[in-house]
C-alpha positions in Angstrom: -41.9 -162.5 -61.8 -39.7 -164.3 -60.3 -37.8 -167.8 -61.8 -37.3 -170.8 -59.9 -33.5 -171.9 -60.1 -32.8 -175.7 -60.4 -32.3 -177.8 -57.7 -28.3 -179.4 -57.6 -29.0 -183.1 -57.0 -26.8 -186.2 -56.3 -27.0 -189.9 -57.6 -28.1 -192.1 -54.7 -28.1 -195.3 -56.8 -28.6 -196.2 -60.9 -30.7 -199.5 -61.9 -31.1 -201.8 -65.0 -35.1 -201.8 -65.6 -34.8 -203.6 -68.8 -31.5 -203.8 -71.3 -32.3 -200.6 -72.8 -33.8 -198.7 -69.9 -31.8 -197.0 -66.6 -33.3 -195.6 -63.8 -31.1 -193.5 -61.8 -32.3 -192.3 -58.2 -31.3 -188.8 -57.3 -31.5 -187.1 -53.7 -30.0 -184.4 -51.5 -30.7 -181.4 -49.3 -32.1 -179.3 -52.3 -34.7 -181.9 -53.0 -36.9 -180.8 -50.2 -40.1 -179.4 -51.1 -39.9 -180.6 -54.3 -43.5 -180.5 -56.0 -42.8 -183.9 -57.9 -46.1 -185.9 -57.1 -49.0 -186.1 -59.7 -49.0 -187.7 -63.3 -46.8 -186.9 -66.5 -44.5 -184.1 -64.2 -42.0 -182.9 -66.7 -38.6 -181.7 -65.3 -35.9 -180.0 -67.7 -32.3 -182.0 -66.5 -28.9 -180.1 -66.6 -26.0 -182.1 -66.8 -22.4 -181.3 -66.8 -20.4 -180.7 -69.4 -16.7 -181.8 -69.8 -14.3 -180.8 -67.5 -16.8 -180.3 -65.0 -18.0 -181.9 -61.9 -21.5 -180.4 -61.4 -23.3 -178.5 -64.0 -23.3 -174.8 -63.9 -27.0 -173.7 -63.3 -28.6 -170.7 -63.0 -30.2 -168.7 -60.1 -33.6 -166.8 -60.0 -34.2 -163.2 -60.4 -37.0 -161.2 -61.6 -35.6 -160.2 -64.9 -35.2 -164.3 -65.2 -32.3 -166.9 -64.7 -28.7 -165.7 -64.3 -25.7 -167.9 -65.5 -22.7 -167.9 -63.3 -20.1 -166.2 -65.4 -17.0 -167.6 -67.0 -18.4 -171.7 -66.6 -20.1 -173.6 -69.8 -23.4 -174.3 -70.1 -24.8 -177.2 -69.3 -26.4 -180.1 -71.5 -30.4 -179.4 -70.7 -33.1 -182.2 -72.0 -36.4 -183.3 -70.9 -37.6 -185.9 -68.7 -40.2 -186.9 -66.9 -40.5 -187.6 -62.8 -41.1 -191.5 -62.5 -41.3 -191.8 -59.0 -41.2 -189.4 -56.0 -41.0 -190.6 -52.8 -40.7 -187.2 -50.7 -40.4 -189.3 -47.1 -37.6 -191.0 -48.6 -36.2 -188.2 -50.3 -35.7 -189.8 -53.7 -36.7 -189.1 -57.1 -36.4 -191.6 -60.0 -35.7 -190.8 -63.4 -35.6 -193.4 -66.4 -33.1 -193.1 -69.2 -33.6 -195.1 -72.9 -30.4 -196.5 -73.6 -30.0 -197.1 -77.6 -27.9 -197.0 -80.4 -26.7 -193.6 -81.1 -27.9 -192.2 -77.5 -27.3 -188.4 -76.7 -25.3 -186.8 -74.0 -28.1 -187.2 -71.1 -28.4 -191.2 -72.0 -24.5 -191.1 -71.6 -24.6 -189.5 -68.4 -27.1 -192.0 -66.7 -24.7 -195.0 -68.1 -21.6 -193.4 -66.3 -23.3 -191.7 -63.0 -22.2 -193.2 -60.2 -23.4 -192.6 -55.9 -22.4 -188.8 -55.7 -22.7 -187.5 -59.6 -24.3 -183.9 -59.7 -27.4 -183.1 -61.9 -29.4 -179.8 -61.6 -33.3 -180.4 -61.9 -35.9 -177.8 -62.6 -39.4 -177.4 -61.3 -42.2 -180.3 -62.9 -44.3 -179.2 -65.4 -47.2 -180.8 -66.6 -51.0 -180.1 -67.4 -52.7 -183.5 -68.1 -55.3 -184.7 -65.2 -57.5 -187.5 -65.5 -61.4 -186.2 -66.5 -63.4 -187.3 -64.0 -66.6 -187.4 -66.8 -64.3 -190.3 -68.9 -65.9 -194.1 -69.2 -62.7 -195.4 -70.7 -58.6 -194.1 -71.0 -56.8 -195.0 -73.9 -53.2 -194.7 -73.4 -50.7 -194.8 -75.8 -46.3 -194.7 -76.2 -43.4 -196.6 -77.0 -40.2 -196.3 -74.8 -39.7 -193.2 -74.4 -42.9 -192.3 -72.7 -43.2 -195.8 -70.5 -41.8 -193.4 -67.0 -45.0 -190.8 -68.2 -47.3 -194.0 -69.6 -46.4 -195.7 -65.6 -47.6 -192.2 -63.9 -50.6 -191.7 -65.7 -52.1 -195.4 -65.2 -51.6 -194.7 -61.5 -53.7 -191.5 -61.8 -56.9 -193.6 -63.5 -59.6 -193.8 -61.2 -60.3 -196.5 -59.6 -62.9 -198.5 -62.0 -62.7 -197.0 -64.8 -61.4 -199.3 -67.6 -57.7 -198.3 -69.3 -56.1 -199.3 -72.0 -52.5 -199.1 -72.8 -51.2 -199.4 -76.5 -47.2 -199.4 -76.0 -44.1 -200.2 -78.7 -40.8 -201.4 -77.4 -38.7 -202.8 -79.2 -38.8 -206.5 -78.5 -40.3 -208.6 -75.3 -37.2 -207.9 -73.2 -38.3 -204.1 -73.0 -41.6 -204.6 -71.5 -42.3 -203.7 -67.8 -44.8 -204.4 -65.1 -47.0 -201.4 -65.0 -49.3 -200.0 -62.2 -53.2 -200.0 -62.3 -55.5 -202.4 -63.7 -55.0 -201.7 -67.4 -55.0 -203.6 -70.1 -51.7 -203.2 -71.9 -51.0 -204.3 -75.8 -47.4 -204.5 -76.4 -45.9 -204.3 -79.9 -42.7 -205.6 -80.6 -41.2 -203.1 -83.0 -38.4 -205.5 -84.5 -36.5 -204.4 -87.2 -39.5 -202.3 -88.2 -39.4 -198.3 -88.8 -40.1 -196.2 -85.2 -43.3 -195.8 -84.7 -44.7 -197.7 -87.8 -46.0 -200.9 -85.4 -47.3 -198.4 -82.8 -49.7 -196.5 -85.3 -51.2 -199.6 -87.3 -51.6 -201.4 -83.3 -53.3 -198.4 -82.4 -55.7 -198.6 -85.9 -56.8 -202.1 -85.0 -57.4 -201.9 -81.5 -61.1 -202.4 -80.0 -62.3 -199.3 -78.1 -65.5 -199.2 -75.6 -68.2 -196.6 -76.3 -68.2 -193.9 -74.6 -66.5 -190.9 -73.7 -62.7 -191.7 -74.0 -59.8 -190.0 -73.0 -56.7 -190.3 -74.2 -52.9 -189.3 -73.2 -50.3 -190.4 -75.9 -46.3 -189.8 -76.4 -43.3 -190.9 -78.0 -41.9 -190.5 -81.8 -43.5 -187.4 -83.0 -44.7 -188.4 -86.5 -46.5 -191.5 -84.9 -48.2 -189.6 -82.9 -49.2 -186.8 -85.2 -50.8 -189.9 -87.4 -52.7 -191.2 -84.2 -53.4 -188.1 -82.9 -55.1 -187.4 -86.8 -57.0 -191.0 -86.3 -58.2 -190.8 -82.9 -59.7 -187.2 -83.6 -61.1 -188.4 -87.0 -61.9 -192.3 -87.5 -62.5 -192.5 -83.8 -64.5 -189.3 -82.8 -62.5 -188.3 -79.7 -63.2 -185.0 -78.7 -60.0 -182.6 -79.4 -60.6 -181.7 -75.7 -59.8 -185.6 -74.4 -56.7 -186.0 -76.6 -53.4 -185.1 -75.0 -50.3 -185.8 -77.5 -47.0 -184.7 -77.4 -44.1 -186.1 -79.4 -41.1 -186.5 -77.4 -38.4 -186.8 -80.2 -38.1 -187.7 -84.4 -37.2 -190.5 -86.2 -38.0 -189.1 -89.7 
């Protein structure tokens, strides 16, 4: 089998969504035919690395990818596709900014027009279930590019409703859809902690629900535990996936 090598994209532009968010808009000749349409399309990122102007990435083959010899590896993390615009050639990717922010979170405060990124294939399984009466979406900031791509995928009609944590009232963002959106302020409060008791208290339809939830991965192993247990989801209509630890 053969791999897919990432795609060597270039900054068009980089924009403040809220204090603590960036969105940087890549493009180029390599992002044609990119596959990045649908909801919650994960891409792996490969930035450079000191002393370097583009990452190294690797090409296909059947035995799997190939590293150019002799240049480092690059810094690979996980986002996901926020907007892809393939007439326009552009594909956005939001960036938390925050006290003690990693390498990738450093590279979207510093690219400028022209700063190289590779970009792999997207990846993601979650599609809306047609049988669902209700969606019960849940995140905090991490997972508000995911959260804004899967309230675009809920039918038409069908009530949603979106339980998200930021950190305070500067960090919330219009979102797309007709759902109803709790936000809770985290404040000087633990990751996470707000999020969980939020989701506890809030008023759910009957029904069949589904439910897609991300973000700090203890918080979402607890509401994960509650929606399966104290609210009677099916294990089937609960998609969770922590995107990073706070504990």
């Amino acid at each position: 089998m053969t791999t897919t090598a990432p795609r060597l994209l270039q900054v068009l532009r980089r924009t403040a969504v809220t204090p603590k968010m960036i969105r940087v808009t890549l493009g180029g000749a390599e992002l044609a035919g990119f596959p990045g349409t649908g909801p919650d399309r994960r891409i792996k990122m490969f930035f450079p690395v000191e002393g370097q102007d583009r990452p190294a990435v690797p090409r296909a083959s059947t035995g799997g990818p190939v590293w150019p010899a002799g240049e480092a590896r690059p810094t690979i993390r996980t986002y996901t596709v926020r907007r892809f615009d393939p007439q326009a050639g552009e594909l956005d990717v939001d960036f938390v900014v925050h006290s003690g922010y990693g390498p990738a979170a450093a590279w979207a405060l510093e690219a400028e027009p022209g700063s190289w990124v590779g970009v792999s294939e997207p990846g993601g399984r979650w599609e809306p279930d047609p049988a669902a009466t209700f969606h019960l979406v849940i995140g905090d900031e991490s997972a508000l590019p995911a959260v804004a791509t899967v309230l675009e995928a809920v039918p038409a009609g069908v009530p949603a409703h979106a339980v998200l944590e930021v950190a305070d009232a500067t960090e919330e963002q219009d979102l797309p859809g007709d759902a109803r959106v709790t936000w809770v302020h985290r404040g000087d409060a633990p990751p996470g902690d707000p999020l969980v008791a939020a989701v506890k208290a809030v008023g759910l339809p009957d029904g069949r629900g589904q439910a897609w939830l991300a973000g700090e991965s203890a918080a979402v192993k607890e509401i994960r535990t509650h929606l399966l247990t104290e609210r009677t989801f099916d294990r089937r209509a609960v998609y969770a996936t922590g995107y990073w630890r706070a504990r």
